[in-house]
C-alpha positions, 0 to 999 in steps of 0.5 A: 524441523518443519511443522504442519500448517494449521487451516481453516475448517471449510466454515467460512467459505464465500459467506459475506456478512460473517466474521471471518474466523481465525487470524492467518491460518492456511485457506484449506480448499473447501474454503477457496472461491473466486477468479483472478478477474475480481481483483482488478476491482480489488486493486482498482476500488481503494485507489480511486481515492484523494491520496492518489490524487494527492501523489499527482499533486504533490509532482507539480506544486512541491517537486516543481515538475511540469505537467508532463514530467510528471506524468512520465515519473509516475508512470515509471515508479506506479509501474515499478510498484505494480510489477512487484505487486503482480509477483507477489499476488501471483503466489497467494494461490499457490500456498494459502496463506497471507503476505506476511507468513510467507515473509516467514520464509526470508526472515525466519519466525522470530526476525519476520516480527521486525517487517510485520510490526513496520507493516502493522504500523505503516497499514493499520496506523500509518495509511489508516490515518492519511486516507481517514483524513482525506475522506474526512475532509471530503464530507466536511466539505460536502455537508459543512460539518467539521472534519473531526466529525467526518473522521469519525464517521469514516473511521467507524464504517471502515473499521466495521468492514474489516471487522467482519474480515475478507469476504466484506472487504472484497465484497465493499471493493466490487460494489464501490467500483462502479460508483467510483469509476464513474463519479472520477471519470467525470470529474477527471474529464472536467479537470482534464479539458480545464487543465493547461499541460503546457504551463511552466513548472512553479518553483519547487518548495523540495528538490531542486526542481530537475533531476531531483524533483523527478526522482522525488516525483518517482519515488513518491509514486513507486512508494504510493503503489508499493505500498500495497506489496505487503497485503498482496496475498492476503486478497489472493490466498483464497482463491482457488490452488488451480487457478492461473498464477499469470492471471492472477498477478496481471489483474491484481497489478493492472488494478493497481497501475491503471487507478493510480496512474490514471488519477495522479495524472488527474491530479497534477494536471489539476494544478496546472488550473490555477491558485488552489481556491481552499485550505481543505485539499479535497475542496480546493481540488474539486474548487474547480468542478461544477457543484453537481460534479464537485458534491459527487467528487467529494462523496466518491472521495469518501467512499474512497477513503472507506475502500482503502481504509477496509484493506489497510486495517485489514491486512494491518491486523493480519500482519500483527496477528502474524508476529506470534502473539497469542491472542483467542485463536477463532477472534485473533484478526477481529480484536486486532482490527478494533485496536487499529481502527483506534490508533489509527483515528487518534494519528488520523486526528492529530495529523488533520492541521498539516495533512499536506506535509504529513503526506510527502514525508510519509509516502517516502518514508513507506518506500524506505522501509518496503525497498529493503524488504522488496530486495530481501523478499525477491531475492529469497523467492528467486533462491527458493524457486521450485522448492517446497516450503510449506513445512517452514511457514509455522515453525516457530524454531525456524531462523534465517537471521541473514534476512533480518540481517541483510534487511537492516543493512539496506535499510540503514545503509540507504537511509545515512547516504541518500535520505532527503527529507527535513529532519535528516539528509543523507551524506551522499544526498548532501552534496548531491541534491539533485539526486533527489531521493532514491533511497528505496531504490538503493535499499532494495538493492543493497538488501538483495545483493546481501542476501543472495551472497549471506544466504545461498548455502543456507537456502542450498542446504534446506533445498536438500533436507526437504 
């Protein structure tokens, strides 16, 4: 049994300052606008910000990297992340609809619930809340006030954006990229020409400082950019059908590799400076900048944090309106963007005394989950290649329960044997703490290996009833 798509109604079309309708309906053509060259500031805007910074950060002053070992595990896990970025964007013209619907595919409609709740929690929640706390800090820092009034004021913007939906996000993103891109340009300059890229490595507080600092190093920057995987064709899927599938990946990855690499190497060289002059993250990183730099820096921070913050609880809602539940079909996305907006601020507020520890240990924890679900994912689109699917997306009786079935195994499996972080470790990583963390990586492999054996006949078998 397939069903037909429902679709949008050709009302919304490039409109900016209009709540965008319905929740996570195929984009019929009269709706479709926009060339693949607008994503690089898509990708680019929401990642100049302090988070990335933060990745940067974190590779010299907790994994125990030098300068330049850092810089090489960055480029490797942001360039990892990008590439299955580039993939999974390329497919939003080609069928419409966003990330997490054509996760319909590999998991079936029921067992697709299990990766849109962890992509609800870990987006409208989870990166919600880090990137609030970073912008909160940023306009405490600039105006003096307290952070708890930044948060507001961050959570209340950003929420606004993603509440009138695509159009005003995409529309935020093309406006702040300049201002962004010049503001860090300058200040990445002024860190750059002050930074000492020769100074020994600090004794690492994870890791031992080698081997397994270096894989923590890539592992927190392919979680950083793999991050955004599970929204990519939300920001595609209204463009034009005839647009180039090639163009499309290469300006959504580019987007991504360039901002993140950019500034997280910005950020570990900034700590190659000296001692961090404040408590606050975001003070302490522009501690060493001139006042007119410094107050500009911590504005784009703030900026930033709101271009992030519009995608996250954007697509946040569009991955909760995908697990099935019936909510007023032409406000569905709107009323789901509110409640994040919500949760997120309460999460945001009590994570603002450690934000530091909470960040490491959440940005692995992401690459957990998305390395499974990337192996599932690919490994369905390489056994579905050249077949039509657009019959399965919004049959509720559809079940591929070896999806959800592969997803778990990768994900259990590589957590018990190579999880390293505070609250447990991982037999494997136990007795071999110079791997680090790589249980993304093992889990991406596991899942998709599963799946091509557990579900090639099945997928063979649908390939023919079409």
């Amino acid at each position: 049994m397939t069903t037909a798509e429902p679709t949008t109604d050709g009302s919304y079309r490039n409109k900016i300052v209009a709540v965008e309708p319905g929740g996570n309906e195929f984009i019929a053509e009269a709706d479709r606008h926009g060339k693949p060259s607008q994503l690089f500031w898509t990708w680019t805007s929401p990642n100049l910000e302090f988070a990335t910074i933060f990745v940067g950060v974190l590779a010299v002053s907790v994994y125990g990297m030098s300068f330049w070992q850092a810089v090489t595990g960055i480029v490797i896990g942001t360039g990892l992340g990008a590439l299955a970025h580039y993939f999974l964007s390329a497919r939003g013209p080609l069928h419409g609809v966003p990330q997490m619907v054509l996760g319909r595919l590999p998991f079936g409609f029921k067992g697709n619930g299990l990766p849109s709740v962890l992509m609800s929690v870990t987006a409208g929640v989870g990166w919600f809340a880090t990137n609030s706390v970073s912008g909160a800090y940023a306009l405490a820092a600039l105006f003096g006030i307290g952070p708890l009034v930044g948060l507001i004021v961050i959570v209340l913007v950003q929420t606004g954006f993603a509440f009138f939906g695509h159009n005003l996000v995409q529309a935020f993103e093309r406006w702040s990229f300049p201002v962004l891109a010049v503001i860090f340009a300058v200040a990445s300059v002024a860190i750059l020409t002050k930074s000492n890229f020769g100074a020994p490595a600090l004794e690492p507080f994870v890791g031992d400082g080698s081997m397994g600092g270096f894989l923590l190093t890539v592992g927190t920057a392919f979680g950083y950019a793999a991050g955004w995987t599970p929204y990519a064709a939300d920001y595609t899927r209204y463009l034009p059908s005839t647009v180039s599938t090639a163009r499309t990946g290469f300006f959504a990855s580019a987007g991504l590799f360039l901002s993140c690499v950019v500034l997280e190497t910005v950020g570990a060289a900034s700590v190659t400076i000296g001692p961090a002059l404040s408590e606050n993250p975001t003070e302490a990183f522009v501690g060493e900048l001139a006042s007119p730099i410094a107050k500009a820096t911590l504005l784009a921070i703030a900026i930033g944090a709101i271009a992030a913050n519009s995608i996250n609880v954007y697509s946040g809602a569009m991955a909760f309106v995908t697990i099935g539940v019936k909510l007023p079909a032409h406000i569905a996305r709107a009323l789901v963007t509110v409640f994040f907006g919500v949760a997120g601020f309460l999460v945001a507020w009590w994570a603002l005394p450690d934000a530091a520890a909470s960040y490491e240990a959440f940005l692995l924890i992401i690459a957990y989950w998305i390395g499974p679900w990337l192996g599932v994912v690919f490994a369905d689109q390489y056994l579905r290649r050249g077949q039509a699917i657009a019959g399965f997306l919004y049959d509720r009786s559809y079940a591929n329960w070896g999806g959800l079935a592969s997803f778990a195994i990768g994900l259990v499996v590589s957590v018990l044997l190579f999880s390293n972080q505070e609250k447990f470790t991982g037999f494997i990583a136990r007795g071999a703490p110079q791997l680090g963390d790589i249980t993304f990586f093992v889990g991406f492999l596991i899942a998709g290996g599963v799946y091509l054996v557990a579900c090639k006949s099945k997928i063979s078998a649908e390939r023919l009833a079409v």
